[in-house]
C-alpha positions as CSV (number, residue, x, y, z in Angstrom):
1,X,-4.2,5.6,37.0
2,X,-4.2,8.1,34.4
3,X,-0.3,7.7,33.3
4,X,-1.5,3.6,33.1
5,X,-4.5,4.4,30.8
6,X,-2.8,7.0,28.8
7,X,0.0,4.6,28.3
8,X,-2.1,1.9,27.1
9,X,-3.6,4.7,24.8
10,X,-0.3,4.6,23.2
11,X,0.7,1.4,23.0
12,X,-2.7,0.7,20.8
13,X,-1.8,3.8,18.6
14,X,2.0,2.5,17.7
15,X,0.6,-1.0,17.7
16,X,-1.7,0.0,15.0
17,X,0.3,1.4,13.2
18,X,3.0,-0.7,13.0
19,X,0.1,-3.6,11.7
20,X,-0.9,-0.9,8.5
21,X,3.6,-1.1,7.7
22,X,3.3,-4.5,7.8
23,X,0.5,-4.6,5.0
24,X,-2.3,-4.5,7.8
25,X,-5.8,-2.1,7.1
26,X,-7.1,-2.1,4.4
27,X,-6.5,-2.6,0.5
28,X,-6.4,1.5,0.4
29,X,-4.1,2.2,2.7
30,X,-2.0,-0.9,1.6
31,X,-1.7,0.9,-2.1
32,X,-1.0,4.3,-0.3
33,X,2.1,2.7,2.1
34,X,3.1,1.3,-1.6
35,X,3.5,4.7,-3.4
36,X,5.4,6.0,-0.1
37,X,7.7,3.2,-0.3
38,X,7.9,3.5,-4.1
39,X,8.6,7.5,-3.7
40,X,11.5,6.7,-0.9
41,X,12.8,3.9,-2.7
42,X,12.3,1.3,0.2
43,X,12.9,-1.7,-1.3
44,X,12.3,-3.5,2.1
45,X,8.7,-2.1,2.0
46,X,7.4,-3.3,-1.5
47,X,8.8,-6.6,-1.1
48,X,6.2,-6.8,2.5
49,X,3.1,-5.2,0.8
50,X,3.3,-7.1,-2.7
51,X,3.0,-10.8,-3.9
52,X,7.0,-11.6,-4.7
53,X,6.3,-11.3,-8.4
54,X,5.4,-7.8,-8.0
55,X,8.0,-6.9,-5.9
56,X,10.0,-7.9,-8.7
57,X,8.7,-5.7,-11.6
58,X,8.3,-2.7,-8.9
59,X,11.6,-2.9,-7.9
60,X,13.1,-3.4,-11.4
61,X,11.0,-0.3,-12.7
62,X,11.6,1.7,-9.7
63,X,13.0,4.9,-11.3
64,X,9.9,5.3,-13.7
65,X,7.5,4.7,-11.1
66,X,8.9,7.2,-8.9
67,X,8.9,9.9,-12.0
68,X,5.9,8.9,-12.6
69,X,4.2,8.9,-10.0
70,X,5.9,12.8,-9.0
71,X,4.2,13.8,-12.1
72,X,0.7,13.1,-10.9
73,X,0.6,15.8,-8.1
74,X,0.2,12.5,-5.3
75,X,-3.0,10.8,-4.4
76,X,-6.2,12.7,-4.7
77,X,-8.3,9.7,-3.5
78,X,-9.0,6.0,-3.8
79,X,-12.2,3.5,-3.8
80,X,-11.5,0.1,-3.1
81,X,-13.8,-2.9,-3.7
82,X,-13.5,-5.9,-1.7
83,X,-14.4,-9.3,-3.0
84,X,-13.7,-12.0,-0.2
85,X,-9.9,-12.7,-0.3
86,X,-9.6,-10.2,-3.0
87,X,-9.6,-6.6,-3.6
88,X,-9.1,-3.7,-6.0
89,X,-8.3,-0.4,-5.4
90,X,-8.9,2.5,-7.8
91,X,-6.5,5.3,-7.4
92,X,-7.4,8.8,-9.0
93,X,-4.3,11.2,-9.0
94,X,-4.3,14.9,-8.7
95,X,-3.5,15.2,-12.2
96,X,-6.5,13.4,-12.8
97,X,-4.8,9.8,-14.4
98,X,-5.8,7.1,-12.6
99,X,-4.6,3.2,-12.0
100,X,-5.9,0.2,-11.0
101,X,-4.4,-2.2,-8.1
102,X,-5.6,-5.9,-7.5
103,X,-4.8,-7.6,-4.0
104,X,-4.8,-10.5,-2.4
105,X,-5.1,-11.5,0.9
106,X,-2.2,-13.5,2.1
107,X,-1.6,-14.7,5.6
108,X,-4.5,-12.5,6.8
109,X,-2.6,-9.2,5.2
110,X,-3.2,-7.6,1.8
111,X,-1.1,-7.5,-0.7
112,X,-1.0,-6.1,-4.1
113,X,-0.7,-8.4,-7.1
114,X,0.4,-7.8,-10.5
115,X,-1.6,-9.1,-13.8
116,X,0.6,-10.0,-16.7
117,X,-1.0,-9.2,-19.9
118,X,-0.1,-12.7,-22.4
């Protein structure tokens, strides 16, 4: 009875898991799995946690974002504000910069969103 429960133990763990790659959890760790994918290049990765416009303009300014984002030090922390089927997430680097990520929810999973500026 043990091996049953401590398999079932398991199965939730990888399960959950597997629901924060596919832009499960929340708008924080959504922006986190980002910068991994971002630092490891995984183009497969940003196209599931962003809208496809995003994905785009990530992909396309891959390089700089991965220099970037090596310069900071990493994540020191985020907050994230949820409004409904929106969200924002502030991220403060090591280095002390900081950015700003909208989301939206799509399909019951956030993703994050890029503004153009007109």
């Amino acid at each position: 009875m043990k091996k049953a429960a401590g398999l079932i133990s398991l199965i939730l763990i990888i399960g959950t898991a597997l629901a924060g790659c596919a832009g499960g959890g929340s708008p924080s760790s959504v922006v986190r799995q980002l910068h991994t994918a971002i630092e490891q290049g995984d183009n497969k990765t940003i196209t599931d946690l962003t809208v496809s416009e995003a994905a785009g303009v990530i992909i396309k300014m891959m390089q700089t974002l991965q220099q970037t984002y090596a310069d900071t030090g990493g994540i020191a922390k985020t907050e994230q504000t949820i409004n409904g089927d929106t969200a924002s997430v502030k991220v403060t680097y090591k280095n002390g910069d900081s950015d700003n990520y909208d989301l939206i929810k799509v399909d019951g999973k956030w993703k994050v969103t890029v503004k153009m500026n007109k």
